[in-house]
N, C-alpha and C positions, 0 to 999 in steps of 0.2 A: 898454419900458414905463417910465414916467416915474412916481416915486411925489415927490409933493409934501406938506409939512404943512400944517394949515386958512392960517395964520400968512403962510405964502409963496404958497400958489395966492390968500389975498385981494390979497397984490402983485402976482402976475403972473397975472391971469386971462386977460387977455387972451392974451399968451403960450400960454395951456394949453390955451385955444380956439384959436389955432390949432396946435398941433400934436394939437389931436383932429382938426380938419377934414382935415387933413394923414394921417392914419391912424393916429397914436399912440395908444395906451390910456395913460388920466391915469388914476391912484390917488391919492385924497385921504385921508390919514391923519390923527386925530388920538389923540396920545399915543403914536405908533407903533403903533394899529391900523388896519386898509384902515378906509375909511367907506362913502365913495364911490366910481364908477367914471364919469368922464367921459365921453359917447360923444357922436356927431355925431347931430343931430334929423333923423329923414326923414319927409318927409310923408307921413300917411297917404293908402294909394289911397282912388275915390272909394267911399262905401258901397254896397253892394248893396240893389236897390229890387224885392224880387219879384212878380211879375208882370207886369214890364214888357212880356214877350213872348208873356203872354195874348192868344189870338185870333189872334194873329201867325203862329204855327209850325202846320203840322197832322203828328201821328206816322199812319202808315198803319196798320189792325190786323197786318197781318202785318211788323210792322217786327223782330223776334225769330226770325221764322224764316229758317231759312239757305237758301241757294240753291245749287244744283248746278254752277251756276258761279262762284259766288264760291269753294265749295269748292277748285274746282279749281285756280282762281287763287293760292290759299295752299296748294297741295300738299296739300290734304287730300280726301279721298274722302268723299262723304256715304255714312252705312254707314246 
């Protein structure tokens, strides 16, 4: 872990970006206390748009009930 003062990370930002990119955790102190913590930006996955797979999908009624064979195939006995 790399602790820097405000003073020195405005000298060497660049530096401290990469060694965040690199996998280091940067701690920016001022006065000798943590401030900030460094990390590398990820981009966010795409957003979720519900209902896109309206109409698309059909669930059967009996989708919940279990079957005699599938029991059996998982070791289990329909009781």
């Amino acid at each position: 872990m790399r602790i820097s003062n405000i003073h020195d990370a405005k000298s060497h930002l660049s530096h401290l970006i990469k060694l965040v990119c690199e996998g280091e955790e940067v701690i920016i102190c001022k006065a000798g206390k943590p401030m900030v913590k460094l990390i590398r930006y990820q981009q966010e996955g795409e957003k979720r748009q519900p209902g896109v797979w309206r109409g698309k999908v059909e669930i059967s009624d009996d989708f919940d009930e279990s079957s005699p064979e599938i029991e059996v195939l998982f070791g289990r006995e329909n009781h």
